[in-house]
TORKOL-4160 file (C-alpha; in steps of 0.2 Angstrom, whole numbers, padded with zeros to 4 digits, m for minus):
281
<pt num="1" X="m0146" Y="0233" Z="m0161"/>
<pt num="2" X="m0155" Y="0224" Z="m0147"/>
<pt num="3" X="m0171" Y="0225" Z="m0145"/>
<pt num="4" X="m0179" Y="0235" Z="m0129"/>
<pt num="5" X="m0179" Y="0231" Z="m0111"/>
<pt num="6" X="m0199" Y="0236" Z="m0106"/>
<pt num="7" X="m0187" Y="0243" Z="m0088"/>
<pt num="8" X="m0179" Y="0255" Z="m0103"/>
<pt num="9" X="m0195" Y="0262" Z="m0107"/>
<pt num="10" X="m0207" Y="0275" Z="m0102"/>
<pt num="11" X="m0225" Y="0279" Z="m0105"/>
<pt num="12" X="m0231" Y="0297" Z="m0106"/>
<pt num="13" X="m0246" Y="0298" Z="m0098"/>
<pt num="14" X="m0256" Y="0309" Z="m0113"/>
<pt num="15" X="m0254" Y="0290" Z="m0123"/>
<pt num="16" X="m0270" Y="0283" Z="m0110"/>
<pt num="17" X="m0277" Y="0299" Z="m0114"/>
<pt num="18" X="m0279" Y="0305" Z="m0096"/>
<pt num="19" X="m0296" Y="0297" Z="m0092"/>
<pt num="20" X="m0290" Y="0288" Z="m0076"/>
<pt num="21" X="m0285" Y="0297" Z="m0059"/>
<pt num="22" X="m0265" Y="0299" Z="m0058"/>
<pt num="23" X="m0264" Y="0285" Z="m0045"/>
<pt num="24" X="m0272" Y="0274" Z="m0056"/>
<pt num="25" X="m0262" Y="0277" Z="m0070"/>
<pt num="26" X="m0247" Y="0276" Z="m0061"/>
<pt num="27" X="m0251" Y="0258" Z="m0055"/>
<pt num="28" X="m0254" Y="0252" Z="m0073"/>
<pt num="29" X="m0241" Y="0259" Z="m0078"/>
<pt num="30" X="m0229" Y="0248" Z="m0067"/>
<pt num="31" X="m0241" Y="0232" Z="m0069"/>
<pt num="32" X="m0237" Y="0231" Z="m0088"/>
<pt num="33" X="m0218" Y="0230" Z="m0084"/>
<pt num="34" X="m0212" Y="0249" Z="m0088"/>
<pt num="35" X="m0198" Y="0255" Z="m0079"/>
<pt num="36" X="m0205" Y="0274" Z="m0080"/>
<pt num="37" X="m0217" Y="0286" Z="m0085"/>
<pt num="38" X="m0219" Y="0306" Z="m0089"/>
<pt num="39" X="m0232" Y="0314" Z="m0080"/>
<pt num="40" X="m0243" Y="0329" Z="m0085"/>
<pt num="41" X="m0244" Y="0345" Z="m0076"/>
<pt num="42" X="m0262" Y="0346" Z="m0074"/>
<pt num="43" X="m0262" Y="0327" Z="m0066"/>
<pt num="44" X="m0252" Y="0334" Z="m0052"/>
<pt num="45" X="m0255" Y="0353" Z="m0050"/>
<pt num="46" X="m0268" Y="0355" Z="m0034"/>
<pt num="47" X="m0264" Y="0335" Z="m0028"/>
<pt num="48" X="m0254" Y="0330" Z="m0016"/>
<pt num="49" X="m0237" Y="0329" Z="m0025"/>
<pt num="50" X="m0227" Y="0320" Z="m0013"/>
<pt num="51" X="m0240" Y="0306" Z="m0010"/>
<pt num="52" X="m0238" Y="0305" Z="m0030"/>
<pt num="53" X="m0219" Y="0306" Z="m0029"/>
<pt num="54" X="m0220" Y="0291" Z="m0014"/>
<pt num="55" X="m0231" Y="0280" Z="m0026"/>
<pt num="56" X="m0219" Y="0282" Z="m0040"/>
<pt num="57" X="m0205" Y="0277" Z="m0030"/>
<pt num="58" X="m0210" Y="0263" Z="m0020"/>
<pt num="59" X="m0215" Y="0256" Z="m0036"/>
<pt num="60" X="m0198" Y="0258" Z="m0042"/>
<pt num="61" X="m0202" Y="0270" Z="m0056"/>
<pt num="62" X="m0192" Y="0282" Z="m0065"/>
<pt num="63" X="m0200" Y="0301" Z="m0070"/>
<pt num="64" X="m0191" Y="0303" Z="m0089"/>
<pt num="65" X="m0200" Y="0319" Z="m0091"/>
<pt num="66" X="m0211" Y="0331" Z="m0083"/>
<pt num="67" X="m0225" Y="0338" Z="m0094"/>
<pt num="68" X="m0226" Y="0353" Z="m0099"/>
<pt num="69" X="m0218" Y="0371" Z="m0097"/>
<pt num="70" X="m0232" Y="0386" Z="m0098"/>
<pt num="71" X="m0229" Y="0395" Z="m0113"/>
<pt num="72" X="m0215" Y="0410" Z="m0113"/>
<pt num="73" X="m0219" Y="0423" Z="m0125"/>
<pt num="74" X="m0231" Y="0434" Z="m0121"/>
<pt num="75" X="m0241" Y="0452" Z="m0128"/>
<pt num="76" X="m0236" Y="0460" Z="m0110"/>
<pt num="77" X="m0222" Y="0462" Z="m0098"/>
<pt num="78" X="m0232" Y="0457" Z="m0084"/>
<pt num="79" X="m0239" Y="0440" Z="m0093"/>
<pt num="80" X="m0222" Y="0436" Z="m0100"/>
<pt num="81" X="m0215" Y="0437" Z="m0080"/>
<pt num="82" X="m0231" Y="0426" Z="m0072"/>
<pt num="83" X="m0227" Y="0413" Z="m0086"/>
<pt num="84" X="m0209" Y="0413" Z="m0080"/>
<pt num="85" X="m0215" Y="0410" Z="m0060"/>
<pt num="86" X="m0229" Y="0398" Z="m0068"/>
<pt num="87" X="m0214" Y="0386" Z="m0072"/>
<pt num="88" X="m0202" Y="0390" Z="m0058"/>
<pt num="89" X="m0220" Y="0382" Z="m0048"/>
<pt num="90" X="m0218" Y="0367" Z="m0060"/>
<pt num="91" X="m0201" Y="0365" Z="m0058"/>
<pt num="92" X="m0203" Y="0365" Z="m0039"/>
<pt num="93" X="m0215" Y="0350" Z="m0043"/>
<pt num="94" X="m0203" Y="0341" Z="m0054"/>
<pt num="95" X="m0190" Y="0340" Z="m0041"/>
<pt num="96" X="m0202" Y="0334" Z="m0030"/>
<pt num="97" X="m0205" Y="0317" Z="m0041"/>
<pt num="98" X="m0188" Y="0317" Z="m0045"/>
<pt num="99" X="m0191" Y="0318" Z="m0064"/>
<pt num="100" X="m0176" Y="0318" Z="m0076"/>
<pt num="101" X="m0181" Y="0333" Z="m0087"/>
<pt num="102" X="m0193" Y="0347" Z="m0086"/>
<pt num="103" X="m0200" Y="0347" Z="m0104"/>
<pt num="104" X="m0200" Y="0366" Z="m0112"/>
<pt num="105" X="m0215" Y="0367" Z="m0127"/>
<pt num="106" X="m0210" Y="0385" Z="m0127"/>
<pt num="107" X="m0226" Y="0393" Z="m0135"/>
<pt num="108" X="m0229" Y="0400" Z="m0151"/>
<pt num="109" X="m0233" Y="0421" Z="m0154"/>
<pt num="110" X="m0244" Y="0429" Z="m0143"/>
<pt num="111" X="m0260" Y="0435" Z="m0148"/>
<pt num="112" X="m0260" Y="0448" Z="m0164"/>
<pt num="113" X="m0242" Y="0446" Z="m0166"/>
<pt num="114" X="m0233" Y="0444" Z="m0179"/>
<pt num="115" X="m0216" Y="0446" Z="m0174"/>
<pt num="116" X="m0208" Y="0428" Z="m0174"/>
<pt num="117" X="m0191" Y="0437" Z="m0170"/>
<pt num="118" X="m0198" Y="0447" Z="m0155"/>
<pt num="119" X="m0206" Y="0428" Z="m0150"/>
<pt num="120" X="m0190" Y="0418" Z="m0151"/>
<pt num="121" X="m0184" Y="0431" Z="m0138"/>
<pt num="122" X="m0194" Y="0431" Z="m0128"/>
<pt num="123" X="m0191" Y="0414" Z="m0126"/>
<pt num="124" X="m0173" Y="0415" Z="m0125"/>
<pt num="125" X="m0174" Y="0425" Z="m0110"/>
<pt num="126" X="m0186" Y="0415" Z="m0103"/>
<pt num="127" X="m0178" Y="0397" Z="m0103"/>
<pt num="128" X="m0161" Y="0410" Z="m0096"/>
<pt num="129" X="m0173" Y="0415" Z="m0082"/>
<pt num="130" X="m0176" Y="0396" Z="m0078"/>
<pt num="131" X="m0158" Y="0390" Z="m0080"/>
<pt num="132" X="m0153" Y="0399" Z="m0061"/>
<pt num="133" X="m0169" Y="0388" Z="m0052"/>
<pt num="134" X="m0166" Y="0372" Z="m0062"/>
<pt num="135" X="m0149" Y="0371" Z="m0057"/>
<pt num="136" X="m0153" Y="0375" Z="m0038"/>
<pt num="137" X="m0169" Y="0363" Z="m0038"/>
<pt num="138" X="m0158" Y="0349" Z="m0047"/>
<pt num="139" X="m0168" Y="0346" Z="m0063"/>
<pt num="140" X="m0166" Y="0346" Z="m0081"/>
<pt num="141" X="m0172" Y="0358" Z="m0093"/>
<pt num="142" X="m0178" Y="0351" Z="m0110"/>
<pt num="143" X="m0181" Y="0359" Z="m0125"/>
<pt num="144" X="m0193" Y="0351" Z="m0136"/>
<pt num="145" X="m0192" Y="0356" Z="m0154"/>
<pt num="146" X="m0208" Y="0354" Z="m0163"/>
<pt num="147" X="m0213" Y="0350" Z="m0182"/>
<pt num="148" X="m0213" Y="0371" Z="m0191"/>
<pt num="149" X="m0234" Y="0368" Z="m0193"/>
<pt num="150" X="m0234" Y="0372" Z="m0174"/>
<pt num="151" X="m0223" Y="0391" Z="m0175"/>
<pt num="152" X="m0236" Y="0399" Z="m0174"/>
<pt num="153" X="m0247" Y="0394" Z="m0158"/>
<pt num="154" X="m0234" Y="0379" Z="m0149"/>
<pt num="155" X="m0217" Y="0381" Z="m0153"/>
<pt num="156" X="m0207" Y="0395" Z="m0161"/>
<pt num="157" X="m0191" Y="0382" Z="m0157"/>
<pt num="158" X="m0194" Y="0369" Z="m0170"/>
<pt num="159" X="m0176" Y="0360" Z="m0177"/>
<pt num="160" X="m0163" Y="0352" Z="m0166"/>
<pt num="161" X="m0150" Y="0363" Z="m0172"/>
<pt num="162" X="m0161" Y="0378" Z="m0168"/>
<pt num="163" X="m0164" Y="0370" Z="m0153"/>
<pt num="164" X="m0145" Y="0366" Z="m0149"/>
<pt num="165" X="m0140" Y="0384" Z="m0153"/>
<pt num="166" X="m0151" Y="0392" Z="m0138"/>
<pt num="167" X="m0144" Y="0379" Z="m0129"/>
<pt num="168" X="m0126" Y="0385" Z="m0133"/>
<pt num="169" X="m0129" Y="0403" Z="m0132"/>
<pt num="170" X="m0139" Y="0400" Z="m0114"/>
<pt num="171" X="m0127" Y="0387" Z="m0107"/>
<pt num="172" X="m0112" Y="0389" Z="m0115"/>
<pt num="173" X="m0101" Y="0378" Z="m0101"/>
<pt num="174" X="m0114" Y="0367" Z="m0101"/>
<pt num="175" X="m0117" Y="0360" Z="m0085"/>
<pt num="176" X="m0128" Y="0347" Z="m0089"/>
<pt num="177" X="m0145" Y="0356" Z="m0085"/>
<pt num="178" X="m0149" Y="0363" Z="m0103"/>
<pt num="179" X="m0153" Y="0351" Z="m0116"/>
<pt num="180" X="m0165" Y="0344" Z="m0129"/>
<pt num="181" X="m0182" Y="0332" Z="m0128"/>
<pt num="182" X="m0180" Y="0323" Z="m0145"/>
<pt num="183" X="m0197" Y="0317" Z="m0151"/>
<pt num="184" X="m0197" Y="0310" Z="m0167"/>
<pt num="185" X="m0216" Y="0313" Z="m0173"/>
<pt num="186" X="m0208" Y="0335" Z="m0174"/>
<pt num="187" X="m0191" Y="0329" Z="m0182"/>
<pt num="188" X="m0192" Y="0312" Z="m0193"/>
<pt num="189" X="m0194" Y="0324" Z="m0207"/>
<pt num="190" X="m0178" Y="0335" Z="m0206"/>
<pt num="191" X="m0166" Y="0331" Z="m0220"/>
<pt num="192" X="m0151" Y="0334" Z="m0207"/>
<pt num="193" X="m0158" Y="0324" Z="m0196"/>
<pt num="194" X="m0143" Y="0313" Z="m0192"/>
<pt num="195" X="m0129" Y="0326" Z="m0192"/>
<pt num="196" X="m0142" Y="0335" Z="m0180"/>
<pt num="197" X="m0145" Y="0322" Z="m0169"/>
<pt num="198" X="m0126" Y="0318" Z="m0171"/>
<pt num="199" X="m0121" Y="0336" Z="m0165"/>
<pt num="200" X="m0132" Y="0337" Z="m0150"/>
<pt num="201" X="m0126" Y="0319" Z="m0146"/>
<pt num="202" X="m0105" Y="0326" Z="m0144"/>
<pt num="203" X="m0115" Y="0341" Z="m0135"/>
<pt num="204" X="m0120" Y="0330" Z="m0123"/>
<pt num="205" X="m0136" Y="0339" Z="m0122"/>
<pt num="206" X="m0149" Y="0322" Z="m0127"/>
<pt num="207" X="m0161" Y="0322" Z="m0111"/>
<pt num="208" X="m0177" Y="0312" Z="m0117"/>
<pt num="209" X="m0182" Y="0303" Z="m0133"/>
<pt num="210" X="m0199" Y="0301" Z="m0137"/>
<pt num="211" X="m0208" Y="0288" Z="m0150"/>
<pt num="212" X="m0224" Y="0287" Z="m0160"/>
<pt num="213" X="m0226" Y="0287" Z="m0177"/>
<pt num="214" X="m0233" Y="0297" Z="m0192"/>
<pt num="215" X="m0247" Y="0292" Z="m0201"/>
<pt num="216" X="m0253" Y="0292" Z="m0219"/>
<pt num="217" X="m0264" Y="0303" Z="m0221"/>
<pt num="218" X="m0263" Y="0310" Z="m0204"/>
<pt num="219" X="m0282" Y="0318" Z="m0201"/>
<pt num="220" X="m0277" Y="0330" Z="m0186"/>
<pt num="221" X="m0261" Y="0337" Z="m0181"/>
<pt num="222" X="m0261" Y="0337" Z="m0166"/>
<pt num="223" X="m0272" Y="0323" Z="m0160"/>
<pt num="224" X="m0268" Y="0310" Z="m0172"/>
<pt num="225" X="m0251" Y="0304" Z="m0169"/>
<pt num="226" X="m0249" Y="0284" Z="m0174"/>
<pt num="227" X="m0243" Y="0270" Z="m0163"/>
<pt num="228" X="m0226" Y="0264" Z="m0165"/>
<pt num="229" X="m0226" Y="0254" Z="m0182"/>
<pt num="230" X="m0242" Y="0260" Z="m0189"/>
<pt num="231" X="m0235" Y="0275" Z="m0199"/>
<pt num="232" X="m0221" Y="0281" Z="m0210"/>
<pt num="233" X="m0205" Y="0284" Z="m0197"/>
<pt num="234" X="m0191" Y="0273" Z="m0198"/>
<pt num="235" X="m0190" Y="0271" Z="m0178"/>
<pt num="236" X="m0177" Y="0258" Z="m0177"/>
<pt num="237" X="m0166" Y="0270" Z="m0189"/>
<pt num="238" X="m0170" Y="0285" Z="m0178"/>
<pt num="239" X="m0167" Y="0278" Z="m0163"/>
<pt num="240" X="m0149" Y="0271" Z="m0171"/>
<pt num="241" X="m0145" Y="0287" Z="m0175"/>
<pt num="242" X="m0149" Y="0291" Z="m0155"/>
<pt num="243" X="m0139" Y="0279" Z="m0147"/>
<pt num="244" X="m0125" Y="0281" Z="m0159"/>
<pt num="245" X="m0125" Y="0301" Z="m0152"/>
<pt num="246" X="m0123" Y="0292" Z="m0134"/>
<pt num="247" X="m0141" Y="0293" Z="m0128"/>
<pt num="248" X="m0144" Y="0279" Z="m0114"/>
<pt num="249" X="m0158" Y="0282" Z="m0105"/>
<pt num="250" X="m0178" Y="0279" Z="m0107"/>
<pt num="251" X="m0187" Y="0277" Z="m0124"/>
<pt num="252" X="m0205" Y="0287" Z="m0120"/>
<pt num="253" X="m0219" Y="0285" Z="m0128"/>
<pt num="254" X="m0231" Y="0297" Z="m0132"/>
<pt num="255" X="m0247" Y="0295" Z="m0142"/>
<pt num="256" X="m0261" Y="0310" Z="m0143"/>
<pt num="257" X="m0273" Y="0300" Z="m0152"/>
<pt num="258" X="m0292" Y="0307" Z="m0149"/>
<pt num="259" X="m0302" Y="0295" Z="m0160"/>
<pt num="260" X="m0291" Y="0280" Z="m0160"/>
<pt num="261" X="m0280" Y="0276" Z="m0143"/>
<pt num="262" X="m0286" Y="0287" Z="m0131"/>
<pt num="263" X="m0304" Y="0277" Z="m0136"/>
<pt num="264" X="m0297" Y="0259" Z="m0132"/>
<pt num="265" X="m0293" Y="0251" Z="m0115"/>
<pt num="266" X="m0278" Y="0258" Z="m0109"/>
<pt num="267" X="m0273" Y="0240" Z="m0104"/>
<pt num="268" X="m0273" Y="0235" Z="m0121"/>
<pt num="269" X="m0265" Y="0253" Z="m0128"/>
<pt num="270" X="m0249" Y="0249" Z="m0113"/>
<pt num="271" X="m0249" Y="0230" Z="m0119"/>
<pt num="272" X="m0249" Y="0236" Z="m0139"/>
<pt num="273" X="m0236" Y="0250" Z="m0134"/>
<pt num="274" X="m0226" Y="0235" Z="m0124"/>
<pt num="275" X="m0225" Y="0222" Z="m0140"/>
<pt num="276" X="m0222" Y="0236" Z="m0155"/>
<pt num="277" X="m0207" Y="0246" Z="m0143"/>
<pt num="278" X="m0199" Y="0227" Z="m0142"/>
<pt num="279" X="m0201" Y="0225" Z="m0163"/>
<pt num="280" X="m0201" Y="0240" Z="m0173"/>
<pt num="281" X="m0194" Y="0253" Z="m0161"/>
């Protein structure tokens, strides 16, 4: 397996933390030799979108993912139908900076509920509610299946197999706009991983593949994700088991690390992302 081209990977703009203006970002981005990055909604939301979509281009970047879909289940009808408008908005603005894939973190149950099958319907019909303005506006719809501990606040979607079977049941035909965010700090874990991975691979449904690492003991769940080669994931394994399924496009990172990363100098975080994606990805 040959090692990574730094042009074939991405850097998720939560890995610097957010502390920087989007521009700015942007601009270190492509100075540490990337050939992309995913973007967060509230980065852009309330900017000028296409002055950020002309920065991207002109330096030759590609969008792997836009970041992230408002939540779809919802303890009324009128919430659960503003949360569905709230992402046709963001799909309006990930066509603007061309990014490959909207990225779907669907939600978890609303509020007092309890009702996990009532939630993962809810989120069916919402990602079916999407499809029609995806496929007019050009862009990618992701699922991203996250780690079970999530169900009950981010994600009631949380295999690749459950993931895949929505997809199947939404977009039966597939037409190339309904597929799957693989991120391996939610699914290293999964002992079908491979014959997963495998089967959204011959689905042709593998849209984004993003990298960190699990650590041990890992103190927060959600804000202490590793960097490459510091945890327990066998990346170069995982990311074999990805391009044997066909996948060809970017590698992105993305690191939520509160008390350790996001606290360093995001020159030295994209320049440590840069030598472990080239060694233990």
């Amino acid at each position: 397996m040959e090692p990574l081209h730094l042009t074939r990977c991405s850097i998720n703009t939560a890995t610097l933390g957010h502390r920087e203006p989007i521009a700015v970002t942007i601009d270190r981005i492509a100075k540490a030799g990337f050939g992309g990055l995913a973007p967060w909604r509230h980065e852009v939301e309330g900017a000028d979108v296409s002055k950020i979509a002309r920065q991207i281009r002109a330096l030759e970047l590609k969008v792997t993912g836009y970041c992230r879909s408002t939540y779809f289940p919802a303890s009324t009808e009128e919430q659960r139908l503003a949360n569905i408008q709230s992402n046709v908005r963001a799909l309006n603005d990930a066509a603007e900076l061309g990014a490959e894939c909207f990225v779907m973190v669907v939600g978890g149950l609303p509020e007092g509920s309890r009702d996990l099958s009532d939630a993962r319907a809810q989120v069916q019909d919402g990602i079916g509610a999407l499809l029609e303005a995806a496929r007019k506006l050009g862009v990618r719809l992701a699922i991203e299946p996250l780690h079970p501990m999530y169900a009950g606040e981010r994600s009631v979607i949380n295999t690749i197999d459950q993931a895949n079977a929505l997809a199947r049941e939404l977009d039966p035909h597939n037409d190339g706009f309904l597929g799957i965010a693989v991120d391996v700090y939610h699914c290293w874990w999964n002992p079908q991983l491979e014959a997963a991975v495998s089967s959204i691979g011959k689905d042709n449904r593998i849209l984004a593949y993003h990298v960190s690492d699990w650590l041990v003991p890992t103190t927060d769940t959600l804000l202490d994700r590793g960097m490459m080669g510091d945890g327990v994931i066998d990346l170069k394994g995982f990311r074999q088991s990805v391009e044997n399924a066909g996948y060809a496009r970017m590698v992105e990172v993305e690191i939520f690390s509160r008390d350790n990363w996001w606290k360093l100098p995001p020159d030295l975080v994209l320049k440590t992302c840069a030598e472990r994606l080239q060694s233990v990805c």
